[in-house]
C-alpha positions, 0 to 999 in steps of 0.5 A: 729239537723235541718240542720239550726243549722247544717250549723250554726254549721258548720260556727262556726266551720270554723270561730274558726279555721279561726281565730286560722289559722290566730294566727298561726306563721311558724316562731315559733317552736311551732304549735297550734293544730286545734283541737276546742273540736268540736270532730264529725266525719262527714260521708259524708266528713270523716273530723272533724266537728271542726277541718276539720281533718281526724281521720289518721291526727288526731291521728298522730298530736303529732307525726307529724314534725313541718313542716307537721303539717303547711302544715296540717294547710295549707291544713285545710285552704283549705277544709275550704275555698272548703266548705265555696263556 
């Protein structure tokens, strides 16, 4: 893969799991995961190249309680918002 298609990859990436922060709701009980089927494990960072998770975060996401996988998502928000500067 040309690093062009990587980088434009990479922004599809972060504009879909953008888009599925901003649908997510604190108030309900349910959490969506950030998962996009975008499942490749960068080795420069260790995080998902679709859902900016690491393997650890992404295996313990069904046992997670509601309150740590907000803060998952909100510390998602932040690798994104690092990596789009």
């Amino acid at each position: 893969m040309s690093g062009y298609a990587a980088l434009t990859d990479l922004r599809d990436a972060m504009l879909l799991i953008a888009t599925r922060a901003r649908q997510t709701s604190p108030g309900s009980g349910i959490v969506p995961s950030p998962c996009i089927s975008v499942c490749r494990i960068s080795a420069d960072s260790g995080l998902c190249e679709g859902c900016f998770r690491t393997l650890g975060e992404i295996s313990a996401w069904s046992r997670l309680p509601v309150d740590d996988k907000w803060a998952l998502w909100q510390t998602i928000e932040q690798r994104i918002a690092a990596l789009s500067c």
